[in-house]
Structure formats: C-alpha cells, structure tokens
N, C-alpha and C positions, 0 to 999 in steps of 0.2 A: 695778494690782491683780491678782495672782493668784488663780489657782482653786483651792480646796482640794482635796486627794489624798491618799486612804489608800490607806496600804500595808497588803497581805495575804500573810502565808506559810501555804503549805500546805504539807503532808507528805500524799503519797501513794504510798504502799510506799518504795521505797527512793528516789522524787523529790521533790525538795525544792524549791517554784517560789515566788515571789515575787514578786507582781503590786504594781502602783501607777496607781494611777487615778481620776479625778475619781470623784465620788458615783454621777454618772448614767450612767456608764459600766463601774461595777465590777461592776456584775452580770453584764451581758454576756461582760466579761473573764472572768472567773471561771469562767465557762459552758465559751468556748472554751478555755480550759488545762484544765478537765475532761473535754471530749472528745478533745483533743487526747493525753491518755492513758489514753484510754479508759475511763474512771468513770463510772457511771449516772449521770445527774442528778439530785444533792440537795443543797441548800443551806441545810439545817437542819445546824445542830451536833449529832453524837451526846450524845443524854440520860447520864447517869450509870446509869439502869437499863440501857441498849441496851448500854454498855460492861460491866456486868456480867454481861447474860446472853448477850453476842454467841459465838459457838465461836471457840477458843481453839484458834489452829494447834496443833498435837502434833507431833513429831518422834517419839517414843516408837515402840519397836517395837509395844505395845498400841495405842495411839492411832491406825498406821497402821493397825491390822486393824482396827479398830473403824469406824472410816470406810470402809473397805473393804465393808463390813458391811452400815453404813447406804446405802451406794450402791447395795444389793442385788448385788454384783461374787458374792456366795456363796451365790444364787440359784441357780445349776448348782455339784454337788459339785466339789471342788478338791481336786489332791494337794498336798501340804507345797511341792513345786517349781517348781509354778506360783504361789504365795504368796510364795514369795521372790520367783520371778522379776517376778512382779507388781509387788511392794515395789519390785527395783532400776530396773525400767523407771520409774517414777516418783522414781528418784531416790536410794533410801533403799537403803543395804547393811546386812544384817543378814547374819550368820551363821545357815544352816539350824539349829541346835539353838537357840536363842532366839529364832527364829519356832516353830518347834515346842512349845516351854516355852507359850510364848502362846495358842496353840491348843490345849494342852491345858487350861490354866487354861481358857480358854473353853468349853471341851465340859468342864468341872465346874461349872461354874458355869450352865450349861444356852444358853449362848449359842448355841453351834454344838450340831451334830451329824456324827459320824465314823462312817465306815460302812467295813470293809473289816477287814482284818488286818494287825499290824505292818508299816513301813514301807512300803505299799500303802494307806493310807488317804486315806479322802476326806473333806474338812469341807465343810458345808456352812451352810445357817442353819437354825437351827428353825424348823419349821415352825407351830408354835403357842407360846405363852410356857409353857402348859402339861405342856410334853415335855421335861424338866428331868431327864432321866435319861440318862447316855451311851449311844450307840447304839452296842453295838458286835456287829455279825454274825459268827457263826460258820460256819465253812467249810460251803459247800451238804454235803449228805447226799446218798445216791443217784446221784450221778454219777460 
C-alpha cells in the first residue's frame, strides 16, 4: 500500500521548481524551496484582485522615472546626466534626448520641477501637488 503524493509546480521569477510529496509533508516542502530562493513566506494563492492591482514591472523610459520618483531618488535636484546615469546603472540605456523628452513631459504636467537654464538644469520632485507650474529661474540679477 502506498502513500499518496502531490505533486506541486511553482514558478518563481525565472525558476521553475517541482516538488512531490506526501500530504504531511508538503507544506514543509514548500516552505524550504521558498526560502531556498528567497521568497517571503506565503502560501496563499494570489487573489485575482492582488493580480490586478499588484505594479506592473515597466521597462519604459517613463516608467523608469516614475519609480525613480516614487523612491523619493529626486528628493535632491538632478541634472539630466545623472538621470541617465542613474537609468544605466540599473540596467536600462536610454539615449540623453528621450530621458530628457520625459522630464520635460514631467515638469508639464507638474510632476517635477526644473530649476536652472538650458542644459544646466535640475529636476527635482514637487514639492507640494499644488506647484503645477514649471519652475524655471532666471539668471541672478546684481552679480
């Protein structure tokens, strides 16, 4: 008389693991191949709401500023340079003129704020949602 055993495939990121194991054993299992690559422990199924509101990687040259964003990374102002370089340090090459396009779209749209004169500028994040206006300074006076 054998003991019954289910088998379980997981997918987690690009591993694909396939357990088999008695009833009272599977949980366990399951456990260890979750730590084993480092996954918080949960062993609920995601809901169909959680998959429609969960964030959605972006590769997009927006996408990556926008997360940039939200990490508060434009908490201290930024030139255009350090945005790219930002970008490629993480992975993602964009060409300076369509990171630049995106930050402008941004500081119209009141996201950012740009502070300085032509190609010397600095984006940063607004500082209230209310400040919906481009910022842009004109050369000091008096000096």
């Amino acid at each position: 008389m054998s003991q019954e055993r289910i088998r379980v495939k997981i997918t987690v990121g690009k591993a694909n693991v396939e357990i088999e194991a008695p009833p009272d054993l599977l949980e366990k299992s399951i456990r260890d191949v979750m730590a084993a690559l480092g996954v918080s422990e949960t062993l609920e199924p995601e809901s169909e709401a959680q998959k429609r509101t969960r964030p959605v990687e972006t590769s997009t040259c927006r996408g990556l500023v926008e997360s940039l964003l939200k990490e508060g990374w434009f908490s201290t102002p930024r030139p255009l340079s350090e945005v790219v370089a930002e970008l490629a340090r993480r992975g993602h090459h964009y060409d300076p003129t369509a990171v630049a396009h995106v930050l402008l779209d941004m500081v119209r749209e009141g996201v950012l704020s740009r502070i300085g004169r032509p190609r010397r500028y600095l984006y940063s994040a607004q500082p209230t949602s209310a400040a919906k206006v481009e910022t842009e300074e004109s050369e000091p006076t008096g000096e």
